[in-house]
C-alpha positions in Angstrom: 15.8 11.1 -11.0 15.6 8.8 -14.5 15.0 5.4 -15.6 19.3 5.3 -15.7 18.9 4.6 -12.1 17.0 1.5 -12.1 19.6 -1.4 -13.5 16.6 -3.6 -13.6 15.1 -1.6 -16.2 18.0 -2.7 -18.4 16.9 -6.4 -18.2 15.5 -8.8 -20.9 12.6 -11.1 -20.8 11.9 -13.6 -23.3 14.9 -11.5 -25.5 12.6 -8.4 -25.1 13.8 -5.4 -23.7 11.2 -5.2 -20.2 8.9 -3.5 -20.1 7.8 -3.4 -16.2 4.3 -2.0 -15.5 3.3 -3.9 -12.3 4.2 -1.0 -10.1 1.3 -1.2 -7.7 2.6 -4.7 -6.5 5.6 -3.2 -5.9 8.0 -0.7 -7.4 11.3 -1.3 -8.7 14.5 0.2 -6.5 16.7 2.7 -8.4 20.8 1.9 -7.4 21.1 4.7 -4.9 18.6 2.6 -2.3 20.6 -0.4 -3.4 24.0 1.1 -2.7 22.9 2.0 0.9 21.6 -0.9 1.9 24.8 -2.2 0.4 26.6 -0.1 2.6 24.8 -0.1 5.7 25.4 -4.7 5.8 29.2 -4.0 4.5 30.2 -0.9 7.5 27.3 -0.3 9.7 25.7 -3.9 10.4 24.9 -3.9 14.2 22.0 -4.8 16.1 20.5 -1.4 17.6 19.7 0.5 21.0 21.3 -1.8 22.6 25.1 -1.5 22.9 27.5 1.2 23.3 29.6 -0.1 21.1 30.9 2.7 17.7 29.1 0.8 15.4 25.4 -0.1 17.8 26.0 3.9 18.1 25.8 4.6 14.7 23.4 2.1 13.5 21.0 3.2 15.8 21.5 6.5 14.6 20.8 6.3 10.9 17.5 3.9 12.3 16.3 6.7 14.0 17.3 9.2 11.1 14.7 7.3 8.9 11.8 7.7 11.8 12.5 11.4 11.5 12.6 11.2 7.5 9.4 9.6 7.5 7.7 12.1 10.2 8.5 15.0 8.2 7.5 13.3 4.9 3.9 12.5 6.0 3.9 15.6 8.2 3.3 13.6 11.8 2.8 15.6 14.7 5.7 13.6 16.3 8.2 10.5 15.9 6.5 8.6 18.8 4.2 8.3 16.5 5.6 6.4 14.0 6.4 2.5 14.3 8.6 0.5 12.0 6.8 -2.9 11.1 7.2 -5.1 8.1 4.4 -3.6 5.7 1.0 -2.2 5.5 -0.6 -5.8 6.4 1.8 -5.8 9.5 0.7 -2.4 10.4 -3.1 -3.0 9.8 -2.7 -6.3 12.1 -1.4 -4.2 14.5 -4.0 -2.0 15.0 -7.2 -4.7 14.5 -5.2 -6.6 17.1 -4.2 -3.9 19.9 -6.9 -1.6 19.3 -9.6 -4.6 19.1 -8.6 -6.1 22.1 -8.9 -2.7 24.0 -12.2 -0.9 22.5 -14.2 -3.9 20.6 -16.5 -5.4 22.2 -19.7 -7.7 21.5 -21.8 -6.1 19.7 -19.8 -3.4 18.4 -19.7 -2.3 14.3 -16.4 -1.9 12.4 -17.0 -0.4 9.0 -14.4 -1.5 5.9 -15.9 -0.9 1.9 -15.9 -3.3 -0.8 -13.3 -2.3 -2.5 -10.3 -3.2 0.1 -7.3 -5.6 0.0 -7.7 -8.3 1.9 -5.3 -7.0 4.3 -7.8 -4.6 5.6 -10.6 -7.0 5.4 -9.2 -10.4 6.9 -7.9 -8.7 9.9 -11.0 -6.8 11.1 -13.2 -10.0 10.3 -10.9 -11.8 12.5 -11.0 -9.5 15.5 -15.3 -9.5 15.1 -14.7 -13.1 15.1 -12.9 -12.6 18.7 -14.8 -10.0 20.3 -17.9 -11.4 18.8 -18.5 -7.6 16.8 -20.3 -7.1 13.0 -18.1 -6.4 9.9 -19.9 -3.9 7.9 -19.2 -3.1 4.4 -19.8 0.2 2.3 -20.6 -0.5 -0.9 -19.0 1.2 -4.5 -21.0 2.0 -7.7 -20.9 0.8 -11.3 -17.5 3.2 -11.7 -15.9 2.4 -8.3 -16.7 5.0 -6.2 -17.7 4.3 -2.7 -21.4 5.4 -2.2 -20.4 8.1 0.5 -24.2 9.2 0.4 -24.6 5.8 2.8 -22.5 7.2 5.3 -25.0 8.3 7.9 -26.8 5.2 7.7 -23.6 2.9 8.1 -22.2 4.6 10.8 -24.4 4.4 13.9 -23.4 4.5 17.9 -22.1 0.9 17.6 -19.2 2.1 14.9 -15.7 2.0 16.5 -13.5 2.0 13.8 -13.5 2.7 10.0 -11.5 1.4 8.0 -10.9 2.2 4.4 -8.1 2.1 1.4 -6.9 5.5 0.3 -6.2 4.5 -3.0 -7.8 1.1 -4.5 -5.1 -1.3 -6.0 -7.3 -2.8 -8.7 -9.7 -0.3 -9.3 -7.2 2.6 -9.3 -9.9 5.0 -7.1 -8.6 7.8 -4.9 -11.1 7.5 -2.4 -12.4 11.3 -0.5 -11.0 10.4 2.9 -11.6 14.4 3.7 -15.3 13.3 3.7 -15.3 10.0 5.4 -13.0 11.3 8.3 -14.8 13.9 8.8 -18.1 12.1 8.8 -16.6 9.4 11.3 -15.4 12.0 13.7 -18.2 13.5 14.2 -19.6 10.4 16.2 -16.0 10.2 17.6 -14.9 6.9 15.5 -11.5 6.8 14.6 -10.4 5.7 11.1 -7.5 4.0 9.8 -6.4 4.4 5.8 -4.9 1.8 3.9 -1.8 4.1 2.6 -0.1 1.2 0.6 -1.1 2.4 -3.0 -1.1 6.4 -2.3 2.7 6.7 -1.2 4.0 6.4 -4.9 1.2 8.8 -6.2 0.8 12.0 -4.0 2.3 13.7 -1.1 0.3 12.5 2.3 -0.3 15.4 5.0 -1.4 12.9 8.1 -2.2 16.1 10.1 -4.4 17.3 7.0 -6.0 14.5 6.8 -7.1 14.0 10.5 -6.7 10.4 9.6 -6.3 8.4 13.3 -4.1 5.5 11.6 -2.2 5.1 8.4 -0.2 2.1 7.1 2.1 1.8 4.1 4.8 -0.6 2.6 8.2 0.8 1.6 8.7 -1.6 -1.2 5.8 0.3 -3.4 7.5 3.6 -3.2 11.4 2.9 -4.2 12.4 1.3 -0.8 13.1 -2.4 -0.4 10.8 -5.2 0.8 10.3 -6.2 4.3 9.5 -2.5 5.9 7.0 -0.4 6.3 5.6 2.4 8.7 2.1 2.7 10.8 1.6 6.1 11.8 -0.8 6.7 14.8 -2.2 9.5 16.8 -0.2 9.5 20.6 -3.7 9.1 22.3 -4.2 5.7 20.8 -0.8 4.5 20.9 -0.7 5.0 24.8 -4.3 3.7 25.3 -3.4 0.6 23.1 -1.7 -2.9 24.7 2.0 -3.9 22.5 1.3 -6.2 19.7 4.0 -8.4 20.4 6.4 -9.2 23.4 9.6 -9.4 23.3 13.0 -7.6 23.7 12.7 -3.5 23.0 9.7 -3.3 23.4 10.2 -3.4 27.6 10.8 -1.4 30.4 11.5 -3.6 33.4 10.8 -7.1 33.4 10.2 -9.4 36.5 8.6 -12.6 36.2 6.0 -10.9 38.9 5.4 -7.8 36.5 6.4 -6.4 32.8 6.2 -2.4 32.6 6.4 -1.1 28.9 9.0 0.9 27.0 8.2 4.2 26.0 7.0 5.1 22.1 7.4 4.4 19.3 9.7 1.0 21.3 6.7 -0.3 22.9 5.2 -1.1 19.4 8.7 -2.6 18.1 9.1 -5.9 19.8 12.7 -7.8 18.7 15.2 -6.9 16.3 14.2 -4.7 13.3 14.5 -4.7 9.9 17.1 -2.4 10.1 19.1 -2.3 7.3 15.7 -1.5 5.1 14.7 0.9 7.4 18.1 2.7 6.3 17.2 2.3 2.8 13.7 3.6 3.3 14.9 6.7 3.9 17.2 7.2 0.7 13.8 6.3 -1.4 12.1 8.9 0.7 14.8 11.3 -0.7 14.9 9.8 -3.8 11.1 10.7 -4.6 11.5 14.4 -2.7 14.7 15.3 -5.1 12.0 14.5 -8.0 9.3 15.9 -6.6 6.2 13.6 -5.3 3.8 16.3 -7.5 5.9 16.2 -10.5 6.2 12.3 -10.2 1.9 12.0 -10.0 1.3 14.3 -12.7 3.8 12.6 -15.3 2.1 9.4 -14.0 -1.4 10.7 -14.8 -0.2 11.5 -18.2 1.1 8.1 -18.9 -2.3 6.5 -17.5 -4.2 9.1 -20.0 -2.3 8.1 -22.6 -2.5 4.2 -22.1 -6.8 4.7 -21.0 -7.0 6.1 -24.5 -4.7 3.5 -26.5 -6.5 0.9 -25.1 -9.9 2.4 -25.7 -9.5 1.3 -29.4 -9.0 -1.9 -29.2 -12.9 -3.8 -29.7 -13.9 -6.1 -26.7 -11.7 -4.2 -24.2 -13.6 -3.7 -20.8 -12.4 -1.4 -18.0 -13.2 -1.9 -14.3 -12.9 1.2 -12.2 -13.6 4.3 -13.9 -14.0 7.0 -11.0 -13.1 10.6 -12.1 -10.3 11.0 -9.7 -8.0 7.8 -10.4 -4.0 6.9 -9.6 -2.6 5.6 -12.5 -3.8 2.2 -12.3 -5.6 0.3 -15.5 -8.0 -2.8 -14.7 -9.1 -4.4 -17.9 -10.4 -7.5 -19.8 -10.7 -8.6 -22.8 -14.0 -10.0 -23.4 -14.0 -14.3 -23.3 -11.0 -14.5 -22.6 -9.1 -15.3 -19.3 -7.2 -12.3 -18.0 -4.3 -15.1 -17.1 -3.9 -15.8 -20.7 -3.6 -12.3 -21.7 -0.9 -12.0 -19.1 1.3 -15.0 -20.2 1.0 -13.6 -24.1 2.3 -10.3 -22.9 5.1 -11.7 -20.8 6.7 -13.0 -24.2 6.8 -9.6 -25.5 8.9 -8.2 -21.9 5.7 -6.9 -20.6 4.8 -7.2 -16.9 1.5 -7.0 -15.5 -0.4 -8.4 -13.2 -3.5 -10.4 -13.8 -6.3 -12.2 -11.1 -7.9 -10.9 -8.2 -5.0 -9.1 -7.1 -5.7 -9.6 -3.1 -9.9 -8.1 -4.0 -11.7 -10.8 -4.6 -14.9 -9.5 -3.3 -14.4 -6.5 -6.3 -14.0 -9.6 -8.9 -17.3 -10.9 -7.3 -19.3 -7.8 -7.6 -18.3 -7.3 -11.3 -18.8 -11.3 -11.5 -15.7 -11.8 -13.4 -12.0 -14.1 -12.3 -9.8 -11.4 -12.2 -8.4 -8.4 -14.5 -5.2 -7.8 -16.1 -3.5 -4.6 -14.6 -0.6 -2.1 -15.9 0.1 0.4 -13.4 2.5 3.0 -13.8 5.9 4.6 -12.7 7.7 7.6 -13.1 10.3 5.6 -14.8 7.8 4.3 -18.0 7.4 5.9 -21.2 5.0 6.3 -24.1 6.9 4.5 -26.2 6.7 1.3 -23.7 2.7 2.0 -24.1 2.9 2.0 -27.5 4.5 -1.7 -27.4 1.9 -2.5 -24.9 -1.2 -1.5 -26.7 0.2 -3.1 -29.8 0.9 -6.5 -27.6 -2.8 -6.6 -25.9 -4.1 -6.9 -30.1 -1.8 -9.3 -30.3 -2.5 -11.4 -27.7 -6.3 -10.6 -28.4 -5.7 -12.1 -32.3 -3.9 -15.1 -30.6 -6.6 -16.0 -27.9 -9.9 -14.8 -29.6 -10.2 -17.9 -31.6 -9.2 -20.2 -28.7 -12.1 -18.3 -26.7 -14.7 -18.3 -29.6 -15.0 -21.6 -29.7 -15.1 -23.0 -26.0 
């Protein structure tokens, strides 16, 4: 595994060699996930488990590969328990949906925290809307940590989910999910984690964790766009109605009567993504040849490195400063707009994202627009923090006069 592997990484922008630090939004895809997908449209393309055809055959076959690839990687209990869908927002839909139509009822809690992505807030608020249920929300501190200590009075006999980000993507917190499940389960609540932003940062154990649901997005750990995974506990899968209708997802159908397929199918309505499923499973292996551990600590050392660089600069504000942190950096600069610091950094190569970065309740409890984030990858250097630090006084020497006098 090296930054050889990633042809992006050899690009220019704005005739500056990039510099790409907007990994949490999605990470880039090193030529060995490229090639296979490559492969699988050029001598495997075939629509799957449904002919007998060679090449149906052996499509469905490296499909299938991936759903074991993925069970063993997050340690799941078994592949009927793990669905294919197009990312973490189409896995958390899932669940709100199937799982809200089934247990929710008027009247009934679900608890989120402050600190999610929309995607796990917007589709819980819409299925209280529905079943006429509350929306709860656990609050976070000064540093972004959730205030745990609220636990027992947020969960009550009404709670029947919780659901809550593993790691946050704007405030970089690695939230202590041993705690929370453990809290939940003891009034029996289920919980589903957000996964999106841990995959790239440290090995998941699901059976560890004694998590009842967990969603992630290939496309932030190596794999392409358009795929992702929802892992969930047999007991709920079978007690839950399909998401969607359509082909694969059936047994028999009548126009008196529809019986279901069997898991993980029932969950997988239509044609899949399949050629990025294939793909997924080459990132999977891409990030065990490396080592997930080796990969987080090298990335802790690079967020270290860039917390203390930017440290110096005067004015600088960060936003999210829990102990136990991925390496994700939220800052300002103070008066000016984190938009402008972003399109100054963009001529010198450097991407990063700036706004609200799908939180905008966490830029409402800090009162502030948005931030400007760099978030790290195995394949980033010191050196590229070194440009970066010197870029944000750059940009800060540009824009503070602009800002001064507004």
């Amino acid at each position: 595994m090296n930054r050889d592997d990633f042809p992006i990484l050899n690009r220019t922008i704005n005739n500056r060699p990039l510099i790409y630090f907007d990994n949490a939004a999605t990470t880039q895809k090193p030529q060995q996930v490229i090639d296979t997908l490559s492969h699988y449209y050029a001598h495997c393309n075939s629509n799957i488990h449904r002919g007998v055809h060679g090449l149906s055959q052996e499509a469905t076959a490296l499909f299938e590969e991936t759903r074991e690839t993925v069970r063993k990687y997050i340690n799941a209990p078994s592949n009927q328990e793990i669905i294919f869908t197009r990312g973490t927002t189409e896995s958390i839909n899932l669940v709100a949906s199937s799982f809200g139509k089934t247990f929710i009822q008027e009247g009934d809690e679900v608890l989120i925290t402050e600190m999610e992505h929309h995607s796990n807030i917007v589709p819980w608020q819409l299925v209280c809307e529905e079943q006429k249920a509350h929306l709860k929300v656990l609050p976070f501190n000064e540093n972004g940590e959730l205030c745990v200590n609220l636990l027992d009075e947020f969960l009550t006999d009404k709670t029947k989910m919780v659901a809550v980000t593993h790691t946050s993507n704007t405030l970089g917190t690695i939230n202590p999910l041993d705690f929370i499940i453990q809290k939940a389960h003891k009034k029996m609540i289920p919980v589903l984690v957000d996964g999106a932003q841990a995959m790239s940062h440290e090995k998941i154990d699901v059976q560890a964790l004694d998590c009842d649901f967990f969603a992630f997005s290939g496309h932030k750990m190596y794999a392409p766009m358009g795929v992702g995974v929802l892992y969930a506990k047999e007991r709920w899968l079978n007690a839950m109605p399909p998401y969607q209708g359509g082909g694969e997802m059936v047994q028999h159908v009548s126009f008196e009567k529809t019986t279901y397929n069997e898991l993980p199918y029932k969950f997988e309505a239509g044609t899949p993504n399949v050629g990025d499923v294939v793909a997924l499973k080459t990132a999977i292996e891409y990030m065990e040849t490396a080592g997930i551990e080796k990969i987080a600590a090298y990335q802790q050392e690079l967020f270290q490195y860039a917390f203390k660089k930017l440290s110096q600069i005067d004015g600088i504000e960060f936003f999210g400063t829990a102990p136990r942190k991925a390496a994700i950096l939220s800052f300002n600069l103070k008066g000016i707009h984190p938009y402008d610091v972003g399109a100054i950094l963009d001529q010198f190569g450097i991407a990063v994202r700036t706004g609200h970065h799908c939180t905008q309740p966490i830029m409402t409890k800090f009162g502030i627009p948005g931030t400007v984030r760099a978030s790290f990858a195995f394949y980033n250097s010191f050196e590229e923090i070194d440009v970066f630090a010197e870029a944000v006084e750059k940009a800060k020497a540009m824009l503070f006069p602009i800002s001064s006098s507004v």
